[in-house]
C-alpha positions in Angstrom: 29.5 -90.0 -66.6 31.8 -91.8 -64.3 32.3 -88.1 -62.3 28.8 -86.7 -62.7 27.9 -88.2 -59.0 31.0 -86.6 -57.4 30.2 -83.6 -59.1 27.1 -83.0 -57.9 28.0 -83.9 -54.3 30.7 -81.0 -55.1 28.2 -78.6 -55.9 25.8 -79.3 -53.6 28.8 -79.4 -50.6 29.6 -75.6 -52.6 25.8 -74.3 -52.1 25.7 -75.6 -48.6 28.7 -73.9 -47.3 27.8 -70.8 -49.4 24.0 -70.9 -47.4 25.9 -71.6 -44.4 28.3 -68.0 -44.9 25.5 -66.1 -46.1 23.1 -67.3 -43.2 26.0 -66.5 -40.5 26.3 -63.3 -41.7 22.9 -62.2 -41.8 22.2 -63.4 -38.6 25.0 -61.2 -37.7 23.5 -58.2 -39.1 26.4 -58.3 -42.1 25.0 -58.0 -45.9 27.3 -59.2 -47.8 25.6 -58.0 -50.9 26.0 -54.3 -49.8 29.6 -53.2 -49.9 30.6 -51.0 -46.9 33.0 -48.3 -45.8 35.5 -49.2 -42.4 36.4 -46.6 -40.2 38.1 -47.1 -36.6 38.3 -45.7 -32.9 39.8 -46.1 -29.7 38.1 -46.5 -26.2 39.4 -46.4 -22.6 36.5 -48.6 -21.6 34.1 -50.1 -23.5 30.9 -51.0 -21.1 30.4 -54.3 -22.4 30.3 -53.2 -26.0 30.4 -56.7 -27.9 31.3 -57.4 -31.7 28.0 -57.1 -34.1 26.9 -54.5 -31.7 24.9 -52.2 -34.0 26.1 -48.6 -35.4 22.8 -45.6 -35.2 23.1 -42.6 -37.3 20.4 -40.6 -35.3 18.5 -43.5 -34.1 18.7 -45.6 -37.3 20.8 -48.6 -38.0 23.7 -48.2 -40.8 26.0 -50.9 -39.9 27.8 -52.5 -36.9 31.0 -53.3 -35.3 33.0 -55.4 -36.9 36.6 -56.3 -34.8 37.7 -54.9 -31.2 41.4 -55.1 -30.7 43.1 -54.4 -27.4 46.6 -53.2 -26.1 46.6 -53.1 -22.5 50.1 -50.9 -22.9 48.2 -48.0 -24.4 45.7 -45.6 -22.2 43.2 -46.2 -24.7 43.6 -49.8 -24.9 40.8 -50.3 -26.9 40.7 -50.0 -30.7 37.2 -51.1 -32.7 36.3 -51.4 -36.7 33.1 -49.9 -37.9 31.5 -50.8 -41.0 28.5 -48.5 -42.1 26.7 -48.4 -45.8 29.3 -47.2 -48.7 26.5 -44.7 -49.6 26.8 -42.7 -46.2 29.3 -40.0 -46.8 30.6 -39.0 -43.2 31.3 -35.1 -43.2 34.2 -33.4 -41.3 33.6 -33.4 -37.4 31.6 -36.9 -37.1 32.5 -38.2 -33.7 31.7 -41.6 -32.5 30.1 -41.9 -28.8 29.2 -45.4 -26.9 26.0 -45.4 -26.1 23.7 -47.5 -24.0 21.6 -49.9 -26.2 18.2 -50.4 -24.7 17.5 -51.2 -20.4 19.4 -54.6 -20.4 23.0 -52.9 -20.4 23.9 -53.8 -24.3 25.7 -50.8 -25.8 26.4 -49.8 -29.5 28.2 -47.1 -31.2 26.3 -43.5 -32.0 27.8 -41.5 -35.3 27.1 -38.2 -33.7 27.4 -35.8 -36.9 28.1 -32.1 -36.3 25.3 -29.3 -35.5 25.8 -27.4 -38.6 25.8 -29.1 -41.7 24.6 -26.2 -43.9 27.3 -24.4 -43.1 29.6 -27.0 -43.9 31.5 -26.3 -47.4 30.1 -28.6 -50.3 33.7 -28.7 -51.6 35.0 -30.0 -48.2 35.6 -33.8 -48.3 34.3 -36.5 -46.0 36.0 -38.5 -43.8 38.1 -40.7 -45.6 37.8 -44.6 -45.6 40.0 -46.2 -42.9 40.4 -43.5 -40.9 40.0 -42.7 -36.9 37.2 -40.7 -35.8 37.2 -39.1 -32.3 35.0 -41.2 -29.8 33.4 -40.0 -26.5 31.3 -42.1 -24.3 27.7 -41.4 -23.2 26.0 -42.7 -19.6 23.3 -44.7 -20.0 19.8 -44.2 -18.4 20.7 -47.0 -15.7 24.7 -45.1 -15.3 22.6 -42.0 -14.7 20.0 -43.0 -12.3 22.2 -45.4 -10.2 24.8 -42.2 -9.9 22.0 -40.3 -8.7 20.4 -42.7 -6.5 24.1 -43.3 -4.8 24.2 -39.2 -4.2 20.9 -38.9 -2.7 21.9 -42.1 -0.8 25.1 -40.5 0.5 23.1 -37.4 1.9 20.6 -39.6 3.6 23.1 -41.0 5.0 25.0 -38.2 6.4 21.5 -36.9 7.2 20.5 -39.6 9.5 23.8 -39.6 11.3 23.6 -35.8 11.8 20.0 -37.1 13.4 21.4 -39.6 15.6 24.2 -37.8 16.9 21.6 -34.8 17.4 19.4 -37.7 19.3 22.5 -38.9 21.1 23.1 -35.3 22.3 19.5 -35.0 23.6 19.4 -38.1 25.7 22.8 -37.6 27.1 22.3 -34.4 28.4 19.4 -32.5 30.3 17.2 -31.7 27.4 15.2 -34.9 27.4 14.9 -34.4 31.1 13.5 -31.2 31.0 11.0 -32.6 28.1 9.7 -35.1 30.3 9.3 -33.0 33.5 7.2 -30.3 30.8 5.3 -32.7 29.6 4.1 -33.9 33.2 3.4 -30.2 33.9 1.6 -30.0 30.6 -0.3 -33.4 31.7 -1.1 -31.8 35.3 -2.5 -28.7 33.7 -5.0 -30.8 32.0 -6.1 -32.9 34.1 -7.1 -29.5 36.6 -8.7 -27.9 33.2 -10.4 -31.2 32.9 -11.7 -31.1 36.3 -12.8 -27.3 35.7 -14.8 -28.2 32.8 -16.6 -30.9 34.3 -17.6 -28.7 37.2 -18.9 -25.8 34.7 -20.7 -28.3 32.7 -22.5 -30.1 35.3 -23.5 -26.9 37.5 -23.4 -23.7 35.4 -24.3 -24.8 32.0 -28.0 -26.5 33.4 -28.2 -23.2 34.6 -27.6 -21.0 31.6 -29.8 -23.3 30.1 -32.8 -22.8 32.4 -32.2 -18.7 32.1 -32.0 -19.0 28.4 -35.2 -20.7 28.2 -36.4 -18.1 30.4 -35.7 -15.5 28.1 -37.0 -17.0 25.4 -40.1 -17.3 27.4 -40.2 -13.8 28.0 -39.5 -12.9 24.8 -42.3 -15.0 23.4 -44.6 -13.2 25.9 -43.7 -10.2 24.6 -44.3 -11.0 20.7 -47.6 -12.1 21.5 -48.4 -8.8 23.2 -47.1 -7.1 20.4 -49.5 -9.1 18.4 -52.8 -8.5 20.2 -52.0 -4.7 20.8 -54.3 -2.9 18.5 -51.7 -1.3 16.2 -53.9 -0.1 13.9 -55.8 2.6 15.9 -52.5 3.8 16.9 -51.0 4.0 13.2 -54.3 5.9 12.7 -53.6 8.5 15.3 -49.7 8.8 14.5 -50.8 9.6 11.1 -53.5 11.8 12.0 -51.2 14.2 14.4 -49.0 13.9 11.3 -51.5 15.4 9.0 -52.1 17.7 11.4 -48.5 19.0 11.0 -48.4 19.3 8.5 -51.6 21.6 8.0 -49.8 23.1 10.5 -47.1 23.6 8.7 -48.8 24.5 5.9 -50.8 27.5 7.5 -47.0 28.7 8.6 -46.1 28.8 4.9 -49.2 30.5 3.0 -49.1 34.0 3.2 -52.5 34.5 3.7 -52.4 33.4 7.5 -51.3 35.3 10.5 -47.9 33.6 11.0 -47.7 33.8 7.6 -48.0 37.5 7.1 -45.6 38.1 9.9 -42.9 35.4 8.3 -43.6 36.4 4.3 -45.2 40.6 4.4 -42.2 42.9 5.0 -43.8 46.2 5.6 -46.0 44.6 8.2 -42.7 43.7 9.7 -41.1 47.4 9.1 -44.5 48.8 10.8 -44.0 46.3 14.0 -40.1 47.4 13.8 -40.9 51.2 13.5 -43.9 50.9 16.1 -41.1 49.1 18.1 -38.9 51.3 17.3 -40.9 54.7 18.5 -42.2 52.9 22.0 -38.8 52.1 23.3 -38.2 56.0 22.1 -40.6 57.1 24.2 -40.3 54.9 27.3 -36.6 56.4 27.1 -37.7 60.3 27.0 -40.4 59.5 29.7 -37.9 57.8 32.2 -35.9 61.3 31.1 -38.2 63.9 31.3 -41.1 62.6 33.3 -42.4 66.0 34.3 -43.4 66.2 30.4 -46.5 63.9 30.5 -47.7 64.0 34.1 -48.1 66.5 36.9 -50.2 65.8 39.4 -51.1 68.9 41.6 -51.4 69.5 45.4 -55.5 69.3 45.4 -55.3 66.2 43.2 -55.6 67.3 40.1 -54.0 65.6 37.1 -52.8 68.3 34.3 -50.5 68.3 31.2 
């Protein structure tokens, strides 16, 4: 009984420190319930990438970085410890990139595994605890737009001194010069079509005006002329001498007319063209032969 007080101080101190480790760690990120695999890489730079920086596998969280150790007498000067879940089994061609970690410039460390793990053997092993995995660094959104922004910078740069010296050029010689004294032509010009247009408006649009409304005057006249004339006699008499055409025209095609006969009866036209015929015969043998039909006598006498 003399020790039980000291005893319990003892394992009370023992809990306390053993709170005190586990809280650290966790706050860290570090479970020290869940055993892990370690497996190592070098950088050239490292962007700020920080100890407890997280490790992704494809966007999720499977561990973090647990050391970085630097030799400035190496190129890759910088060497850092992963630890990732023991259950994760990394297959052959793994690489590790440094990758931005969110828009305030923290980075972390991307396990980028290959593109074709089906056709990766099942008999092939994973990447052994311990060992180094290649590493490649990846721009962050910020890296990328600030290179950009520097490029298109650069051009508008170059562009605006390409416009000054082009300015610089216009002013020092005669272009600018010749500008102005165009433009005070141009000015000049307007100023007499100005003028013109003033005159045309104030004397020879009033009198378009007054001719227009003439002519519509007139014209109005006109319409109501048309509307008092009595157009209904004379529809009547157009379409009267039209029926009579056509009655006309009618009588030409019945057969039982004169004009008729002589358009539609063809022996009445062979006895015209035979009668024709035997006159012109006979008008021929009388100019020939007049002596034939009439001989008229010394006393007077007609005889055949």
């Amino acid at each position: 009984m003399k020790y039980a007080r000291e005893i319990k101080v003892g394992v009370l101190a023992a809990i306390c420190l053993f709170l005190l480790f586990f809280g650290l760690n966790f706050l860290k990120g570090v479970n020290i319930f869940s055993p892990t695999n370690s497996y190592h890489g070098t950088f050239f730079n490292l962007h700020n990438l920080e100890e407890q920086a997280a490790v992704y596998i494809r966007g999720h969280k499977v561990g973090q970085v647990d050391k970085i150790h630097y030799d400035y007498t190496r190129d890759s000067a910088f060497t850092i410890d992963i630890s990732i879940n023991k259950d994760i089994a990394l297959p052959q061609g793994t690489s590790m990139a440094l990758v931005s970690d969110g828009l305030l410039g923290g980075m972390a460390i991307e396990l980028q595994l290959p593109e074709n793990l089906s056709q990766i053997a099942e008999d092939q092993s994973p990447i052994a605890h311990g060992s180094f995995i290649p590493t490649s660094y990846v721009p962050g959104l910020m890296e990328s737009l600030q290179g950009e922004l520097l490029a298109h910078i650069d051009q508008a740069v170059t562009d605006v001194d390409s416009l000054i010296a082009e300015l610089q050029g216009q002013v020092e010689g005669d272009h600018l010069k010749t500008a102005l004294k165009n433009v005070d032509r141009v000015s000049g010009d307007l100023s007499v079509v100005s003028s013109d247009l003033k005159h045309l408006m104030n004397n020879q649009v009033p009198r378009i005006v007054d001719n227009a409304d003439e002519a519509v005057a007139n014209l109005n006249t006109v319409v109501s002329d048309i509307k008092d004339a009595d157009l209904k006699s004379t529809v009547a008499r157009v379409d009267k001498a039209v029926d009579n055409v056509n009655g006309l025209v009618s009588d030409v095609r019945s057969q039982d007319g004169t004009l008729g006969q002589l358009i539609y009866n063809k022996s009445l036209y062979n006895h015209i063209d035979a009668t024709v015929v035997s006159a012109d015969s006979l008008l021929v043998d009388l100019k020939a032969h007049p002596g034939r039909y009439v001989h008229i006598s010394v006393f007077g006498k007609k005889e055949k």
